[in-house]
C-alpha positions in Angstrom: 36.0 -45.5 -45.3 32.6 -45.4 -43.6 31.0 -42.8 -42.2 28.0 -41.9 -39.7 25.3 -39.3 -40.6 23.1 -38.2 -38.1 19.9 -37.0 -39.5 17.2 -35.3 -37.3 13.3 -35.6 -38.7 10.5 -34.1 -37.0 7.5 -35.7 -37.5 4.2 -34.1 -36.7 1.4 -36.3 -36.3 -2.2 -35.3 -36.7 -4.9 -36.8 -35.2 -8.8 -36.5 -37.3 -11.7 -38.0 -35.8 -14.3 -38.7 -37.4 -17.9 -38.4 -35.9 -21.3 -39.1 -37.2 -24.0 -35.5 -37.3 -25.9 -37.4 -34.5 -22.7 -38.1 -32.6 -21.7 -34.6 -33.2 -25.5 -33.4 -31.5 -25.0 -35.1 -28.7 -21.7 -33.8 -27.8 -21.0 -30.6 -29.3 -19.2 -29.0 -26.6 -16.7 -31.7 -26.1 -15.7 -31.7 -30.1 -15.6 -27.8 -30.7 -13.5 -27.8 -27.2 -11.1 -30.7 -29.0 -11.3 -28.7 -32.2 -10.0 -25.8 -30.5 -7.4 -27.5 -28.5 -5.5 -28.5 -32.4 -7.8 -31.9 -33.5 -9.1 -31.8 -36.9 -13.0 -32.8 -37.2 -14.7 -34.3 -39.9 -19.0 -34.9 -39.6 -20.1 -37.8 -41.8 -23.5 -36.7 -43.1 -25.2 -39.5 -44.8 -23.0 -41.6 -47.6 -21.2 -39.6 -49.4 -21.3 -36.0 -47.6 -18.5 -35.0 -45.0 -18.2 -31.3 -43.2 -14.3 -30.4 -41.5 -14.8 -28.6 -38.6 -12.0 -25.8 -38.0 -12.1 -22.6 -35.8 -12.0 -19.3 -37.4 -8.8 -17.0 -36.7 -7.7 -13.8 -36.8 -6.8 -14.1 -40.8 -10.1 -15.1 -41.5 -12.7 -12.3 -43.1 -15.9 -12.7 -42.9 -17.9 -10.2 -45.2 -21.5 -9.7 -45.8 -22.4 -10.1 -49.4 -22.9 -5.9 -49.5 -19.6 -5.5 -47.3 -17.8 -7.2 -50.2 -19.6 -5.3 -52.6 -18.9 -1.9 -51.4 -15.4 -3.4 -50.9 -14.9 -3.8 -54.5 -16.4 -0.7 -55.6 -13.9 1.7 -53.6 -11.0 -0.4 -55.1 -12.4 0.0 -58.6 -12.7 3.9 -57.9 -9.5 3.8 -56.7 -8.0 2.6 -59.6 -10.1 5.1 -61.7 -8.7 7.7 -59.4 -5.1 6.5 -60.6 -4.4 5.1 -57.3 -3.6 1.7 -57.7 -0.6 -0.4 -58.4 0.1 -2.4 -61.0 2.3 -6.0 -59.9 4.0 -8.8 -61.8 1.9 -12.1 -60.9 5.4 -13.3 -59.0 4.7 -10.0 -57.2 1.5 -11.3 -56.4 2.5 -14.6 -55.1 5.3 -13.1 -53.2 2.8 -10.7 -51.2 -0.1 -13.6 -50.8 2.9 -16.0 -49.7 1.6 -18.6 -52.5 
């Protein structure tokens, strides 16, 4: 006996453009504005050399090298100091959503 299955797919299409450094010069404003509005960018610098272009978010950190630094010093005295926690590497993954 046949039977009909409906299947629903969603597709998402991306769109990349990709721009020369000169191009990219000459019209800077109008690619970060594209960039910003969801359109991946990729500068083609000479033959064999290629920069992606993508806005920085919230989840992005941006340290100074002595930020990080002192960063990791008051985690390591914390752990000296008996503070820290010790978790499985599944643990890990679980809390870095990897």
């Amino acid at each position: 006996m046949p039977y009909l299955c409906t299947c629903l797919v969603q597709i998402k299409i991306e769109i990349m453009l990709v721009i020369s450094t000169r191009e990219f010069r000459d019209r800077q404003r109008n690619y970060l504005d594209r960039v910003d509005a969801g359109t991946e960018l990729l500068i083609q610098r000479r033959k064999n050399k290629a920069y992606k272009i993508v806005p920085v978010t919230e989840d992005d950190t941006l340290l100074s090298k002595e930020e990080y630094f002192a960063m990791l010093d008051k985690g390591l005295q914390s752990i000296k100091e008996g503070k820290g926690k010790e978790y499985t590497l599944e643990e890990l993954r679980i809390k870095m959503g990897i």
